[in-house]
N, C-alpha and C positions, 0 to 999 in steps of 0.2 A: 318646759324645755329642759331643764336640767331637774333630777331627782333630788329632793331633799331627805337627810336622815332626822332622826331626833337623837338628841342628847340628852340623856339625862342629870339633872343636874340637881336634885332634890336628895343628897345624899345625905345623913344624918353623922352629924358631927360629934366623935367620938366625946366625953367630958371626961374618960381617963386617956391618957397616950401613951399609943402600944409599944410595944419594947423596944423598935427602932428610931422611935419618934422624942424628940425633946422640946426647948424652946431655943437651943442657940449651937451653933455649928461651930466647926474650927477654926473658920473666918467669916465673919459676916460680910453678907451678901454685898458685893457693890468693891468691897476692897480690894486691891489688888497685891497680886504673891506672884512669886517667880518660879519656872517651867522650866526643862526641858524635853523637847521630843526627842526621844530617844533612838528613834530611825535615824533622824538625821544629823542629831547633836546639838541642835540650832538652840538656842534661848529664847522664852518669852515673857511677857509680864502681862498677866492675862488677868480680868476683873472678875472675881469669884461670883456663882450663882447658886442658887440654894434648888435643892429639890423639895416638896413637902405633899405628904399623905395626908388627906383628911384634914386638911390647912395648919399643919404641925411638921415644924421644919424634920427631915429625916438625917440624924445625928451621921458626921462622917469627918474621917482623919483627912479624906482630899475634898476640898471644893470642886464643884463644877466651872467650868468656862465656858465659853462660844467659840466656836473654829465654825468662821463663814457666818453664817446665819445657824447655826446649830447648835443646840444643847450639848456639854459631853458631861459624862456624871462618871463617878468611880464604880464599875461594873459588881465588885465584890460590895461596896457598903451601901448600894441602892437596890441591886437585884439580890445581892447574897445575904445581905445582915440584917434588910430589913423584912420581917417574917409576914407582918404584916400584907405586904402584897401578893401575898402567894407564890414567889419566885423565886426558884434557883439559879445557883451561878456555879460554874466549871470552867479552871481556865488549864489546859495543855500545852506548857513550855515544850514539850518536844515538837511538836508541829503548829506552836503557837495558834494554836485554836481556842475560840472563847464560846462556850455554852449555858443559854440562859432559856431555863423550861417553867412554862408555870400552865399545871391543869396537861389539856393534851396537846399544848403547843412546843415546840422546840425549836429554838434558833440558834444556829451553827454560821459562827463567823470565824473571819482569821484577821490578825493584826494585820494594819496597812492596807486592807483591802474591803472594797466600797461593796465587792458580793458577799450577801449572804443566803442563806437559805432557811424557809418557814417551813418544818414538817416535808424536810426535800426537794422544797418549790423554791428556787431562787427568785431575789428580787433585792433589788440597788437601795444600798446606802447613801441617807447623805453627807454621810461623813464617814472618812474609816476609822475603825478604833485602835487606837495609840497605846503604845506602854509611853506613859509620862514619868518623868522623875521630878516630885517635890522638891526643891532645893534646901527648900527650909528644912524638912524633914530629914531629907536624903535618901529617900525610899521613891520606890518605882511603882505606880497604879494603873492600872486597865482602865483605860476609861471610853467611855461607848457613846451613840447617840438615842438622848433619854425617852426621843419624843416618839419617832417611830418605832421602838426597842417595847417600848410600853404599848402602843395599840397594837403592834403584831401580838403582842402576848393578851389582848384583851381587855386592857384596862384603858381610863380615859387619862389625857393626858392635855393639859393647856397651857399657854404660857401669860403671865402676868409679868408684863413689863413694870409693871411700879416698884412691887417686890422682889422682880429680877428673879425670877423663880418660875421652876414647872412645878402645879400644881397635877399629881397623880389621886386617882381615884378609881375606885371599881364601877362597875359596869354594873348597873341594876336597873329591874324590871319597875312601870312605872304602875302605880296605885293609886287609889282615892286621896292620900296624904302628900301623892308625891308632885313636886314642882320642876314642870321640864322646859328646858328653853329649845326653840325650834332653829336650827341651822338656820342662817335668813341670807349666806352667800350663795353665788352662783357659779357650784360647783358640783363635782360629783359625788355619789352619796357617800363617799371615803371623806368628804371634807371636813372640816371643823369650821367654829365659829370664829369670828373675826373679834379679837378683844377688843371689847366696848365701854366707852368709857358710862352710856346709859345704858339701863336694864330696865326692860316692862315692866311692871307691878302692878299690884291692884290700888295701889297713891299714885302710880305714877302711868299713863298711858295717851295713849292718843286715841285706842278703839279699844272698848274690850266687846268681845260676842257672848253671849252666853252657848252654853254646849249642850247640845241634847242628852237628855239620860240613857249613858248605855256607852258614848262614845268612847272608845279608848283613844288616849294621849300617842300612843303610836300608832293610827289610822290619818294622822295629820303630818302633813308636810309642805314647806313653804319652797317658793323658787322666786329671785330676787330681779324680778322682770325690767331692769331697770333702762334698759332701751325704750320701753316702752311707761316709762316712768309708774310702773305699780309696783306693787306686791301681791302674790298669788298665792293663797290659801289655799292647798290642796287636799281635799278628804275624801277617803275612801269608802264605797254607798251614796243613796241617794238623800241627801238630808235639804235639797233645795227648800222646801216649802218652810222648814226652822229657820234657814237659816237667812230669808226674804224677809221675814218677818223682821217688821221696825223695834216691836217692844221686844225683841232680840239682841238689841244693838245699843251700848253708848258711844255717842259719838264726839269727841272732846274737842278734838282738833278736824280744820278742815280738810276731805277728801270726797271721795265720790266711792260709791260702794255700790258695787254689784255681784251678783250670784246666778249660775249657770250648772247643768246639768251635763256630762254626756261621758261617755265607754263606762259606768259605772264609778264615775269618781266626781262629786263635787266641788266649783269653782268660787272663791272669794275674791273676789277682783277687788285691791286699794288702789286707786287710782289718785297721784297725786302733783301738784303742778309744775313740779321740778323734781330732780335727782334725789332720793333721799335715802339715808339711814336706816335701817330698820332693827329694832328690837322684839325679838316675841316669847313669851313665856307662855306656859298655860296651867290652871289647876285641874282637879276634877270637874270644875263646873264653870270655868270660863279660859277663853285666849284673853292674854292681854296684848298688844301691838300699841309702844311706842316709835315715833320716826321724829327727825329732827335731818338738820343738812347732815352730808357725811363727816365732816372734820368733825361737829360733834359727838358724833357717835363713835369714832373710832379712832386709834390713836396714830397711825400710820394711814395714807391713802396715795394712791398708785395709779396712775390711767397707763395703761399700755398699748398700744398702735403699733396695727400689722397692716403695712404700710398697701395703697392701692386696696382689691377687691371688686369683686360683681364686673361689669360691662370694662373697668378701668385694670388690665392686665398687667399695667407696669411693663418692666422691662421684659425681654423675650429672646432668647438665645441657648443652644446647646440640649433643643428640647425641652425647656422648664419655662413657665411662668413666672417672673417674679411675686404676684400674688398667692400663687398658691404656696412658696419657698418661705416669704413672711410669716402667712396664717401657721404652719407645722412648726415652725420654732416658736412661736406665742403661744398656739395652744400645750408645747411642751412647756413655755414658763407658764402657765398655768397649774399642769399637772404638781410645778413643787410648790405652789403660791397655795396650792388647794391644801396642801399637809402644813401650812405656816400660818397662827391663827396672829401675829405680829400684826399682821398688814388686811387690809380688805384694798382689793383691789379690783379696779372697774376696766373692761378690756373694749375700745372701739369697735370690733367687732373679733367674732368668733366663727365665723362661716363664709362665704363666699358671696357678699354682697357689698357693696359702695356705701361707707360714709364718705360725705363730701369732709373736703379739708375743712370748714369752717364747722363742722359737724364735731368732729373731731378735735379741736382746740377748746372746742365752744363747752363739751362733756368734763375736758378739764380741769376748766375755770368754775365750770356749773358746781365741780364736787369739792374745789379748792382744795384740786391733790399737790399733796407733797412733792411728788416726780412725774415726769411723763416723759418716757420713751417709744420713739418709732424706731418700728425695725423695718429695713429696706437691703433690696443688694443691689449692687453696681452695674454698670452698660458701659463699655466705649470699645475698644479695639480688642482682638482678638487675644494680642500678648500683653494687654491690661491684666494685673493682678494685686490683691490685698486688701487689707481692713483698712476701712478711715472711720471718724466719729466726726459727725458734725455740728456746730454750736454755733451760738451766737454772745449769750453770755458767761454762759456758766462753763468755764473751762474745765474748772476742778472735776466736776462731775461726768464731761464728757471724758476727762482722761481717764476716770475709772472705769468707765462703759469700754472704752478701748481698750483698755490691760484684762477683760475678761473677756473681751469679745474674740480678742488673739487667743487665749488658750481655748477658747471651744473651736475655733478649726484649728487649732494644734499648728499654734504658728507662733515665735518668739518676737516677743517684743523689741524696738529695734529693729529688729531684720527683715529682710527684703521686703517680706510681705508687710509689714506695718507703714503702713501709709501715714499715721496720725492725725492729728486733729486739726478739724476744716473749718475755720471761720465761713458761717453764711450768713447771711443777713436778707436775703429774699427767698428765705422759707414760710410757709404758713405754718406748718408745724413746731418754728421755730421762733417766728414772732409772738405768733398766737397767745401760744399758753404766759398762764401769769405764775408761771411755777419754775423750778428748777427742770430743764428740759434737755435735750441731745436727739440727735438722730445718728441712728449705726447703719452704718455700709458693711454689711459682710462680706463681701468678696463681689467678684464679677460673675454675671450670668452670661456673657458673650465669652468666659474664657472655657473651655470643655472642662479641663480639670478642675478647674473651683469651683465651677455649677456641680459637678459630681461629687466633690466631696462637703458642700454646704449642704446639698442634698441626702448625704449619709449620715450627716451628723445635726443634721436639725434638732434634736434628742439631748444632745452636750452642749451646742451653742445653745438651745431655750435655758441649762439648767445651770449656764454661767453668764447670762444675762442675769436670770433670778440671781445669782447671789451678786452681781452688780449692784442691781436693784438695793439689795440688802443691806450691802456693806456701806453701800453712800449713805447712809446715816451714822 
């Protein structure tokens, strides 16, 4: 259903560190130092982050921060100073433009602003890059977004919550020596892996397979079927009759394992009795795949519900579906969930068919997420309009669903349009879950202009729901 990529992640660890790289930063990671944005003047006190190459912190005069759920790192002492990464940096006070090339890629951005462009091709930021001024210092630094700034240019990029840090790396081809971990989300093959607190091993697994001689590490890719509670080992060729084979297999932990043949690509079906986690690495000569529930395996977990689908159309006014209004703003929180390896996040549905509400609560509970959000939009009278959030217990977290849910249809908080938050208490969605939970009304589908403009902006409301999501931790 969904393509998987591989990631390589068998990178060899330099034992001298390269010119940019040290053991300790200008603040250590976690502490916090005071900001200003210099657009607007404003003050902040922001908890420094660390960037590091090759797992060696990379030496710099400004600390990184987070604005939203994003990385921002000092543009000159991460792309410019450190040589290491193959990257240049050019910043243009006259037209305040920032330029960062490495190899035959080039990205041209402008301060304050969320466009940029790859080799001419524009494509949205998710953050724009600032002239900050250090206080302590008294100096002003460019500071950009590390995460996507780095795979546009090629390199790989992760984040390590414990360390508070993106861990940067080059991109390399896999080998008989090399150890690759296989994406196990369900996303598209731009996604990244969801940091995990387990890792497959050859100590540590629940299956490992042995691999045919000959296989290459990138002819495999996994899709994380978890609707249908497996795991789907995908290989490219027909290797059915290896990989049938029992004296092929250990099997540690319980599941049910099958293998199927067809368009030229072979099927490993993990089929297992509940929702679960997945870890998968592999060498030259075997997969490993550990699984455990979700909370173990990852440090952040998320269900998100788009609300109705299939035979169940929701509400219906102004020409639109509510169904189909929900699914295009979820699958747009998707698209920035798939570039945030923070979080692994599980979606009730993704296409146009009915989970029942008890389906839905039930997927929740099953993964023991963190959050759960549905998203729905409104029905009553014609000259009905605005956002509300609805709860039952967790207020705190519905009022932050609602201060982002207002700026994606570009509505002020307070004002007319903000309806506020809704005590319910005979929701299924809202009893159900045994997590931090809310339900968002976007606007009215019976009203013409707010069905047209939820409708034009499905794309900004998904991508300030995500940082909703985000920031409630």
């Amino acid at each position: 259903m969904y393509q998987k990529k591989i990631i390589c992640m068998g990178l060899a660890v330099s034992m001298m560190f390269s010119s940019c790289c040290q053991t300790f930063a200008s603040i250590k990671a976690g502490q916090y130092y005071k900001i200003q944005y210099t657009h607007n003047k404003k003050y902040y006190s922001k908890k420094a982050i660390d960037a590091r190459y090759n797992n060696s912190i990379i030496k710099t005069n400004m600390p990184g921060f987070i604005e939203g759920s994003t990385s921002l790192y000092s543009a000159y002492w991460i792309f410019g100073r450190c040589t290491s990464l193959g990257t240049k940096y050019t910043y243009n006070s006259k037209n305040n433009s920032v330029v960062l090339k490495r190899g035959s890629n080039t990205i041209i951005m402008k301060l304050n602003s969320k466009t940029a462009t790859l080799n001419g091709k524009k494509f949205t930021l998710p953050a724009a890059p600032r002239k900050i001024r250090y206080v302590a210092k008294k100096k002003n630094y460019i500071m950009v977004p590390g995460e996507i700034l780095s795979k546009k240019l090629g390199l790989n990029y992760t984040w390590n919550n414990r360390l508070l840090c993106g861990l940067i790396t080059k991109k390399t081809t896999t080998s008989s020596n090399t150890t690759t971990n296989l994406n196990n989300s369900t996303s598209s093959s731009n996604s990244i892996v969801p940091v995990s607190k387990i890792t497959a091993s050859s100590t540590n697994y629940s299956i490992r397979i042995k691999k045919p001689s000959g296989l290459n590490s990138s002819n495999i890719t996994s899709d994380d079927d978890y609707w249908n509670k497996r795991l789907r080992l995908i290989i490219s060729g027909n290797y059915k009759t290896h990989f049938s084979s029992a004296s092929n297999r250990t099997i540690k932990d319980s599941l049910t394992y099958s293998v199927s043949y067809s368009n030229g690509k072979t099927y490993i079906d993990l089929k297992t009795s509940t929702i679960k986690g997945f870890s998968i690495t592999q060498t030259a000569s075997y997969i490993y795949v550990k699984y455990a529930a979700p909370k173990s395996m990852f440090q952040r977990v998320i269900v998100v519900d788009a609300g109705h689908g299939g035979s169940d159309s929701g509400a219906v006014g102004s020409g639109y579906y509510e169904k189909n209004m929900t699914l295009k703003i979820v699958q747009s929180m998707k698209k920035n969930f798939d570039n945030n390896s923070t979080y692994k996040v599980y979606y009730t549905r993704l296409s146009d068919w009915y989970p029942s509400l008890s389906y839905r609560y039930k997927m929740a509970n099953e993964v023991k997420a963190d959050r759960f959000l549905s998203v729905h939009i409104n029905s009553a009278s014609p000259s009905a309009k605005g956002t509300e959030t609805l709860y039952k217990t967790y207020k705190t977290y519905a009022s932050n669903i609602q201060d982002y849910a207002l700026q994606g249809m570009g509505y002020t908080k307070k004002g007319s349009f903000d309806r506020g938050l809704k005590y319910r208490s005979d929701l299924a969605v809202l009893n159900g879950p045994n997590m931090t939970t809310a339900l968002v009304e976007m606007g009215f589908i019976t009203n013409s202009t707010e069905a047209n403009r939820i409708n034009s902006r499905t794309s900004i409301i998904g991508n300030k729901l995500y940082l909703a999501l985000c920031n409630s931790f």
